[in-house]
N, C-alpha and C positions, 0 to 999 in steps of 0.2 A: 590522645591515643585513637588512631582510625584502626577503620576493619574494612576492606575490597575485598566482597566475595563473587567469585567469576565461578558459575556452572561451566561444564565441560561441553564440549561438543561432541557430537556422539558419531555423525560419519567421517570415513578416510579420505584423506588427500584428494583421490583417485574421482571418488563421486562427486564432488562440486564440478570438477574439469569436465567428465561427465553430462553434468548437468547444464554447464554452460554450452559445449559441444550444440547440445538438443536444442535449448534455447534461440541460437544463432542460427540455426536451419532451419528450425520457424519463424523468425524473425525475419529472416532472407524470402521464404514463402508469403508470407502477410505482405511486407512492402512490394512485393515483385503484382502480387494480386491489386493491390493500392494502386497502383502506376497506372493497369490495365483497367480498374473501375472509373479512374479517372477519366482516361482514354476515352473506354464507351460511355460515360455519361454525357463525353464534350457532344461525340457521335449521335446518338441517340437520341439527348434531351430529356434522360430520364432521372430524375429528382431524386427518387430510390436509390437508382446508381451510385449518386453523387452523395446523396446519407450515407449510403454502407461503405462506399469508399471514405465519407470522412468517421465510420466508425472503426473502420480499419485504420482509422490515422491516429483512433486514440487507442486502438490495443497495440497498434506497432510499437507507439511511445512508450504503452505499459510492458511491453517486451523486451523494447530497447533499453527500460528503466530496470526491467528485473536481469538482464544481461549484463550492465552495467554495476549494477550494484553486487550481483554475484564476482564479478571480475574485481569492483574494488575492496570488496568484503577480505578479500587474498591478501592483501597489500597490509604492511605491519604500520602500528601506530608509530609517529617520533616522537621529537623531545617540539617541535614547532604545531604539527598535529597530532594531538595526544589521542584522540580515537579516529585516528585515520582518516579516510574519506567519506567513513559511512552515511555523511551529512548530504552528499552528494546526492544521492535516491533523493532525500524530500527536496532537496531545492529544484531537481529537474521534474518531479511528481505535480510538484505546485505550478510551476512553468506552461505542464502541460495539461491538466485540470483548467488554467485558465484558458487556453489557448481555445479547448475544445469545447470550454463551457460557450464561448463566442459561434462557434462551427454547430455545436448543437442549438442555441436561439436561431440560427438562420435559418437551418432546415424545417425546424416549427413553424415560422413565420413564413416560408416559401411554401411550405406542405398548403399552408390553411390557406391561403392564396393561389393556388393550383386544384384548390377542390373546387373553387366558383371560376377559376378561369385554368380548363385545362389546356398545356400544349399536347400536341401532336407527338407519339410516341413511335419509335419505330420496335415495335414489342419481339419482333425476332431475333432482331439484334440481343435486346437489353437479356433474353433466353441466355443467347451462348456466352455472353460475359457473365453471365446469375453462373452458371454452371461452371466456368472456369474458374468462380469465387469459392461456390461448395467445394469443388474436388480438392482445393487447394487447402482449404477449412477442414476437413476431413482430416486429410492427408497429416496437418498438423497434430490435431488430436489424437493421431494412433503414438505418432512422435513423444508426444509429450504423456501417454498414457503407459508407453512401452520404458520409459524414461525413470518414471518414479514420480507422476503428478501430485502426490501427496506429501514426497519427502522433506519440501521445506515451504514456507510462506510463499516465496517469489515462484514458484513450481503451480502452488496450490491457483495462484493467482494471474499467471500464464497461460493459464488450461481452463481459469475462466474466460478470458479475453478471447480465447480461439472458440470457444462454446457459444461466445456470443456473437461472433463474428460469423458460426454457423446461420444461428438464428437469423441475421442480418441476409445473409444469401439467398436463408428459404423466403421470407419477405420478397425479395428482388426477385426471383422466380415465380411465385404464386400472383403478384400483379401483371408479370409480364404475360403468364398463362393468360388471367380475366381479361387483360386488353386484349389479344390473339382472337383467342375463342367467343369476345360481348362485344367488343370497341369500347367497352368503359374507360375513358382515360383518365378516372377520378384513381382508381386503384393504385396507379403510380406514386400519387400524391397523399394517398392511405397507408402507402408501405413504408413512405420518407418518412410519415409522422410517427408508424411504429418502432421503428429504427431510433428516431428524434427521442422520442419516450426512452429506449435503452440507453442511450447515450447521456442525457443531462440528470439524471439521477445518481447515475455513477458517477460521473462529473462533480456533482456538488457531492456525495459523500468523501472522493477521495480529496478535494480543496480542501471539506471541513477537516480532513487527518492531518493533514500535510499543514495547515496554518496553525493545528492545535500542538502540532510537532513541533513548527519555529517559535510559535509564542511559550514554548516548554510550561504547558501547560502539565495535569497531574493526569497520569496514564490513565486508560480508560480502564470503570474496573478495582480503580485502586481509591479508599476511603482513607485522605490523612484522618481525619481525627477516630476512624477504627482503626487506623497501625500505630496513636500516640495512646490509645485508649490500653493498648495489649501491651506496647511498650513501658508503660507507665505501673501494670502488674508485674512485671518482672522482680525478684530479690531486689533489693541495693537500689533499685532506680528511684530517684526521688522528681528527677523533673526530665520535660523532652522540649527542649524549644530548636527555632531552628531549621525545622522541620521540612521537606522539600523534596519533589518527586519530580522530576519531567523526563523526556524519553529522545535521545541522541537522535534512530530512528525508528520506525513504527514499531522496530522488534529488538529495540536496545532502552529499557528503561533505568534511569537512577535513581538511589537516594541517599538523603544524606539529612544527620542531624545531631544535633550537640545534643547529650541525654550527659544529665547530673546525677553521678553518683555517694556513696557516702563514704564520707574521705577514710573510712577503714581500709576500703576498699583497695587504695592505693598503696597501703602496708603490709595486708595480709594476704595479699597473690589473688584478692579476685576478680581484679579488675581483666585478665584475661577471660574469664569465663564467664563473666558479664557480657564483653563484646560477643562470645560465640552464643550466647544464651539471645541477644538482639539479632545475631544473623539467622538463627533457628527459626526464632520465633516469626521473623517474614515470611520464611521458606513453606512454614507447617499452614499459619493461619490465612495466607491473603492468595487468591487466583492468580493476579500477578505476578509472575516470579520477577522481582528483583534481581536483574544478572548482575549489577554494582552497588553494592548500598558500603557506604560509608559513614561510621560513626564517632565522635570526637567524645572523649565522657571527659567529664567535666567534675570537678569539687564543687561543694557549694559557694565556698569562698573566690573561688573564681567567677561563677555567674556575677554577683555583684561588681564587677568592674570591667565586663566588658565590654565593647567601644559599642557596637550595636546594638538597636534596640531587640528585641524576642519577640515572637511571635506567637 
């Protein structure tokens, strides 16, 4: 006997479409910025440029991941892919953590080699490409703030991306200033590195989710032997083996586990209110909500001849 218990979603139709709408015209503003930092860094020579253009390569991705995944979030599970595509987010998340972790060692490695050998910067340029990158950074965050920046995960983490791609701008502006106004041409190579610092940190925290998500690992958060410890006080429950938590994607976690109950159980109707008294008991005790946990109850005389071993 299983138990699949599925929370409800709480907004309409209306506000994901919504949502996704906002997303795609910031997404379309970042890469259109990306194109153009690229452009003047080729122009220029400026190293900063070329950081916040490749930081803009990794919120684009992270927008293009939160647009995607919004979009396949829609699409119904089948009978071939039983939770649809939601798997999609961590395999392109992962793709693009690694991609950028490569893009951010460079610009470190470039930065720190540019502080003892500076180039020649053309600093009024690198101004009005800094300033075409903020207004466009701005522009977003009104977007995505008039939008509903809090309403879901991929919203909340959107509007980080564009927040930081702010920061990235005022960077590119502030060296281009000190070059203009001192001739410091080290500043250039101080703004790459601050940039570089925002970039591979994020970088390796989203690789770490995204490979702890493939290898289904146990949610972050969630203590098995405190959810076999609570499961185990329950009436009637006599054992929990079996036992097994990992998460579809970052905001889809499972569980599931064989819990032996006592074979009255299975004559005098309570083995229904067992299963509901197991789904309660996730729901009340543990931060992570379990949106699927499934559980198999079992006789005692069943454990003894099962084909695998427990755990």
């Amino acid at each position: 006997m299983s138990g699949d218990h599925t929370h409800g979603h709480g907004p309409s139709a209306a506000d994901p479409a919504q949502r996704r709408r906002r997303l795609a015209i910031v997404l379309a503003l970042t890469s259109t910025v990306l194109v153009i930092e690229v452009i003047g860094a080729l122009v220029t020579g400026s190293l900063a440029l070329l950081a916040d253009a490749g930081h803009m390569l990794t919120d684009s991705a992270g927008l293009a991941i939160a647009l995607v995944a919004a979009t396949l979030a829609m699409r119904p599970a089948t009978d071939r892919r039983t939770w649809g595509y939601r798997r999609a987010e961590v395999l392109g998340a992962t793709l693009q953590a690694a991609a950028l972790l490569a893009v951010g060692i460079y610009i470190l490695v470039e930065g720190i080699r540019r502080l003892f050998e500076p180039p020649e910067i053309a600093s009024t340029a690198v101004l009005v490409f800094g300033v075409v990158g903020l207004i466009a950074n701005v522009i977003g965050i009104l977007i995505l703030v008039r939008g509903g920046r809090s309403s879901n995960v991929n919203m909340r983490a959107a509007f980080l991306e564009v927040l930081n791609d702010t920061l990235g701008s005022v960077a590119v502006l502030v060296a281009a200033a000190v070059i203009a106004l001192t001739g410091w041409q080290q500043a250039d190579a101080l703004a790459s590195l601050f940039i570089a610092v925002l970039i591979v940190p994020r970088t390796l925290k989203l690789l770490r989710e995204t490979v702890s998500v493939l290898l289904e690992s146990t949610p972050p958060g969630l203590d098995l032997d405190d959810v076999r410890r609570h499961l185990l006080a329950l009436p009637h429950v006599q054992e929990v083996h079996d036992l097994h938590a990992s998460q579809i994607t970052s905001e889809l976690p499972v569980l599931s586990a064989h819990v032996v109950v006592e074979d009255s159980c299975f004559f005098d109707g309570h083995a229904p209110q067992v299963l509901d008294q197991l789904q309660a008991c996730l729901a009340e005790h543990f931060t992570v909500s379990v949106e699927h946990s499934t559980f198999q109850l079992e006789s005692p005389a069943h454990t003894s001849h099962e084909v695998t071993a427990h755990d």
